[in-house]
C-alpha positions in Angstrom: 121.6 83.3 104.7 122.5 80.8 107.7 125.1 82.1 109.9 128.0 79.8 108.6 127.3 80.8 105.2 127.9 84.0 106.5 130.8 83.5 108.0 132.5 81.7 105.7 131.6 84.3 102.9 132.9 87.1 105.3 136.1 85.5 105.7 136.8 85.3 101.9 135.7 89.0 101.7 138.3 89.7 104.3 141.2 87.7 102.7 140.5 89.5 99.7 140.5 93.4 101.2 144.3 92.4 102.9 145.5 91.1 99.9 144.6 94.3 97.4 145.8 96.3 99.9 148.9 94.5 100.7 149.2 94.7 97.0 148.9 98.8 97.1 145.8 98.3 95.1 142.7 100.6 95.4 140.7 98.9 97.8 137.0 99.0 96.6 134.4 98.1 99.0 131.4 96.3 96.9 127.9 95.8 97.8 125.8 92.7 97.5 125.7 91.5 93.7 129.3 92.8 92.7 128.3 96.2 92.3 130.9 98.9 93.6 129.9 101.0 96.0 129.3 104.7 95.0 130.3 107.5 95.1 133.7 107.5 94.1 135.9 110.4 93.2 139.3 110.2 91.5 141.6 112.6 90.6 145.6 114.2 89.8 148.4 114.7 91.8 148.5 115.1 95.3 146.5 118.7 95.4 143.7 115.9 94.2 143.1 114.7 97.8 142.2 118.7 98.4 140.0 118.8 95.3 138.3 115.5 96.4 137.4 116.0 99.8 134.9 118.8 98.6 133.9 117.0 95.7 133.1 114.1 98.1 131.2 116.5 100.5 129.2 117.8 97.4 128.3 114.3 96.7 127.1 113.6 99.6 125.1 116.5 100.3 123.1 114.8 97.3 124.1 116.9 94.7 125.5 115.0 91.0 128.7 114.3 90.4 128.7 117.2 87.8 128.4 119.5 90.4 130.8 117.5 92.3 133.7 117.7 89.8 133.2 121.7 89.0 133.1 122.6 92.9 136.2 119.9 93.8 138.6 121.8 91.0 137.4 124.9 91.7 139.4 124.5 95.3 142.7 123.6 93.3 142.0 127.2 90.8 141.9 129.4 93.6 144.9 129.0 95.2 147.8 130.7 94.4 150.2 128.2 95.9 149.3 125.7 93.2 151.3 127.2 90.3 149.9 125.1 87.4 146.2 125.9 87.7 144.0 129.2 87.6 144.8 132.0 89.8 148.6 132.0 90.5 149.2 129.8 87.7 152.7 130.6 85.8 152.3 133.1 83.1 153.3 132.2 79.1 156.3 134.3 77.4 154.8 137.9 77.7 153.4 137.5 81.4 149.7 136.9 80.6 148.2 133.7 82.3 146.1 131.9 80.3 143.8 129.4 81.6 142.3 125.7 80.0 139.3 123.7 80.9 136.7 121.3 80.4 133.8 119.6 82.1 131.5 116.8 80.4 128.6 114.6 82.0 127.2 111.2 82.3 124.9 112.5 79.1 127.4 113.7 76.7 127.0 117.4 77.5 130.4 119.0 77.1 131.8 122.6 77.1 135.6 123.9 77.6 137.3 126.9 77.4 141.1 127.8 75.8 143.5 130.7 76.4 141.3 132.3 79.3 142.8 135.4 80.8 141.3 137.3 83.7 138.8 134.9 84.9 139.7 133.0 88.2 137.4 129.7 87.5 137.4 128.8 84.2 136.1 125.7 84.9 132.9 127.6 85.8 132.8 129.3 82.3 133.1 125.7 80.8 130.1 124.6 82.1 128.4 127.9 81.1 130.0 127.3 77.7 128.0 123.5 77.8 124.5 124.6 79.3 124.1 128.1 77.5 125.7 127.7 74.0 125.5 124.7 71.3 129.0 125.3 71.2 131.7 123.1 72.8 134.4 125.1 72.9 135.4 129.0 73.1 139.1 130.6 73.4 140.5 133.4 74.2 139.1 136.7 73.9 135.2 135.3 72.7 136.0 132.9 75.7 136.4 136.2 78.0 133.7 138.3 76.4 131.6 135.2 77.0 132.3 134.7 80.6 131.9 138.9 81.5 128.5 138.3 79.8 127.3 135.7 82.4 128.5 137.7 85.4 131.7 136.7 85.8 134.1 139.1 87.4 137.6 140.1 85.5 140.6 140.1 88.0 144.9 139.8 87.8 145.6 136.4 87.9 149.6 137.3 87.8 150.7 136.6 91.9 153.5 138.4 92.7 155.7 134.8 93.1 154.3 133.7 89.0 156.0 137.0 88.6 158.7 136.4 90.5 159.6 133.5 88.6 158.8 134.8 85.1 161.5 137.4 85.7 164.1 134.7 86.9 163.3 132.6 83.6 163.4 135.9 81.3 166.9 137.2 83.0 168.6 133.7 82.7 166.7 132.9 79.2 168.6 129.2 78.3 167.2 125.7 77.7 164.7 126.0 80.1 162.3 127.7 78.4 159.2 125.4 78.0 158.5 126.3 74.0 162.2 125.3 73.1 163.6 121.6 73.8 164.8 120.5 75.7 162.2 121.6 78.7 162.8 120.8 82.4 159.9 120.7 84.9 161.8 120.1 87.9 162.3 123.5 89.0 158.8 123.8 88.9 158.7 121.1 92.3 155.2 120.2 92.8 153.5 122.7 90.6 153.4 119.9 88.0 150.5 120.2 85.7 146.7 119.6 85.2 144.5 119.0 88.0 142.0 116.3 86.4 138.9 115.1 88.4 136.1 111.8 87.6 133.4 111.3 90.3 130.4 109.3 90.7 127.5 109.9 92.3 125.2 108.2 94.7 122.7 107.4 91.7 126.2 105.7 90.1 126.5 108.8 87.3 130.1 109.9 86.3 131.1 113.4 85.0 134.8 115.1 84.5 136.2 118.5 84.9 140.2 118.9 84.0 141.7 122.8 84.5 144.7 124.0 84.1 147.1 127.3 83.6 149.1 125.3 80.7 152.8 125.1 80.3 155.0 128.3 82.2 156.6 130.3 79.8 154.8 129.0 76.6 154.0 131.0 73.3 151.4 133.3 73.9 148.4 131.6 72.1 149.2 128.1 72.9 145.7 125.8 74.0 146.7 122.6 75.5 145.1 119.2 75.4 142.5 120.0 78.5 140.1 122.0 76.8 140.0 119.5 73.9 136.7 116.4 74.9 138.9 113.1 74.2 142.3 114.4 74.2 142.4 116.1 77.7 138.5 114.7 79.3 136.4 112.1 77.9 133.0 111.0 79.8 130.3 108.3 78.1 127.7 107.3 81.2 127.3 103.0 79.6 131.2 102.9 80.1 133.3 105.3 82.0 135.7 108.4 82.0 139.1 109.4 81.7 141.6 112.9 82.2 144.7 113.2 80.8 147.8 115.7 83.0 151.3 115.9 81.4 152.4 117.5 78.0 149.2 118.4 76.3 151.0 118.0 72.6 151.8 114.3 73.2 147.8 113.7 74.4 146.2 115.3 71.4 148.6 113.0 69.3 147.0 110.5 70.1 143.2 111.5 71.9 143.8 109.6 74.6 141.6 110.3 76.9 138.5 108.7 74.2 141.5 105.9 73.6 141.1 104.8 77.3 137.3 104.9 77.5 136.8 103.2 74.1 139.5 100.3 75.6 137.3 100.2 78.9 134.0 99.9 75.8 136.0 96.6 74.4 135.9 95.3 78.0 139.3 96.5 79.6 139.6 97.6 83.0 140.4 101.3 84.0 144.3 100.3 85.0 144.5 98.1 81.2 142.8 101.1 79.4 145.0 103.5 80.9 148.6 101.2 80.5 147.2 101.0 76.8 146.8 105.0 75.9 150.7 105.5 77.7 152.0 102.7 75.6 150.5 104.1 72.5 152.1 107.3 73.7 155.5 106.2 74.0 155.0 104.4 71.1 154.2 107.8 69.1 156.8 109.9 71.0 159.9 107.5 71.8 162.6 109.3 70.0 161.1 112.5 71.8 161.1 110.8 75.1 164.8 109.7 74.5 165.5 113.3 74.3 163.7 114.9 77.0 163.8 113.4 80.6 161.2 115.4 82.2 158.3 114.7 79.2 155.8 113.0 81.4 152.1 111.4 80.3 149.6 110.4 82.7 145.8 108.8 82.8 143.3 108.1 85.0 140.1 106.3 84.4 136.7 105.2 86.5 134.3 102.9 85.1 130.7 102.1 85.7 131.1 99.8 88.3 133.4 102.5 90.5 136.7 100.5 89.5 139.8 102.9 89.0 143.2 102.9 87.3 146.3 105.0 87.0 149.4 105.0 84.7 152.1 107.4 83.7 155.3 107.1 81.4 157.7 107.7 84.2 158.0 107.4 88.1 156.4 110.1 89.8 152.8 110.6 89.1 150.0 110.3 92.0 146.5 110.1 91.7 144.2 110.8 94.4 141.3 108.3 95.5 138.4 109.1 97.8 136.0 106.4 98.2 134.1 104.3 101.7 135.1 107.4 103.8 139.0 107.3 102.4 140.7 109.4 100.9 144.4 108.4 99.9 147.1 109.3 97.5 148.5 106.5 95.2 151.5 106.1 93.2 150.6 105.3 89.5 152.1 103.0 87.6 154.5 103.6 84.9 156.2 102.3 82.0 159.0 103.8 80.5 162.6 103.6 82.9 
């Protein structure tokens, strides 16, 4: 290429990158061809930019972004500050927490675990559950017998601030109960919800791992959506992947997380595929929307060529982006005032 050409290309290059990010766009750096540079690693709230710096240091110690996804979540479970995830999580109505999770590959491989108590990672046990059964999915106590059987160790996962806060909800039982509408988050401050991870690796393979201790205060037995491939995860290696955070009864409605990826099959980008699963949501739920202020839905995607998106039904949801030695927190899109 002559060195005008050059030039002249550079400049359009450069035009482009200020205006996407003037924009609050993603800014994706591409290599020669069109094709996004890898590896990328997306994922929820803003405990994600945690979750993707060791994912991102997984991937780049050559490991696949399998391995990337389980060691990035695996951060967010075991800390007890993060109330909505594995150990420290918020307990359900008689003080047991109860964990969800699943993991799938590039391949199709999938496993996922449901009701979880007394195991720190279940992320960990999912992907056991996916290399070492033909299963897909085990709950509760054959999910626990399971996990003790491949060496992993029981503990308490009740902190003595979950505990704290069970007691405060049990002494001043009211409306705030999350198994009885009308349910408010907001006391929960930024112990939202799900922490949902998609990464691709250096050889441009995508996998997703989604964990969670579920709704505080729910029945005791209640799964959630995260467990569940294409409500709560959904991977397919020709297209892309998707995780799903919010209120897991509104996601398995509708199984969005295979709604997004099939929109991203028919040609839709990630931020299109994910707008379309939250308006089928609303769509399903509006008169339950109407009703509850704090009901909250929220996508992301990544396709094949490392392009991401983000949407939620209302203001508030972040997703976490770490990609050409970034790592930033967005705020998603949403669509329902």
């Amino acid at each position: 290429m002559r060195r005008r050409e050059f030039i002249k290309k550079s400049a359009v290059v450069g035009v482009g990158a200020y205006t996407a990010t003037k924009l609050g766009i993603p800014k994706l750096i591409t290599r020669s061809g069109g094709k996004m540079a890898s590896p990328v690693v997306i994922s929820t709230w803003n405990y994600g930019m945690q979750a993707n710096e060791t994912a991102w240091k997984t991937l780049m110690g050559g490991a696949n972004s399998l391995d990337a996804v389980e060691q990035g979540v695996r951060v967010i479970e075991d800390d007890p500050s993060i109330m909505s995830v594995g150990y420290g999580g918020l307990p359900d109505e008689e003080t047991k927490v109860t964990l969800d999770a699943s993991i799938m590959d590039w391949r199709g491989n999938c496993g996922g675990v449901g009701c979880l108590q007394n195991i720190k990672n279940p992320i960990s046990v999912a992907r056991k559950v996916m290399e070492r059964t033909k299963h897909v999915l085990l709950v509760s106590e054959g999910a626990y017998s399971f996990a003790l059987a491949h060496g992993f160790k029981p503990m308490d996962l009740l902190t003595d601030e979950a505990r704290k806060r069970w007691l405060e909800w049990k002494e001043n039982l009211s409306d705030k109960d999350n198994w009885l509408p009308p349910h408010d988050m907001n006391d929960l401050e930024d112990n939202h919800d799900t922490i949902g991870m998609l990464a691709m690796d250096l050889k441009g393979r995508i996998s997703g791992a989604v964990t969670t201790s579920g709704l505080a205060w729910k029945i005791h037995g209640r799964v959630g959506d995260s467990p569940i491939i294409g409500a709560g995860l959904y991977v397919d290696g020709k297209v892309g992947a998707a995780a799903s955070t919010g209120i897991g009864e509104a996601n398995m409605r509708i199984v969005g997380s295979h709604l997004v990826v099939e929109s991203m099959r028919s040609g839709m980008s990630p931020q299109e595929a994910c707008e379309v699963a939250i308006k089928r949501a609303i769509e399903v739920h509006l008169k339950m929307i109407k009703a509850d202020k704090s009901f909250q839905l929220a996508y992301i995607a990544l396709n094949t060529k490392g392009e991401v998106g983000g949407a939620a039904i209302r203001k508030g949801f972040q997703y976490a982006l770490r990609n050409d030695g970034t790592n930033k927190l967005y705020d998603s899109k949403y669509l329902y005032e």
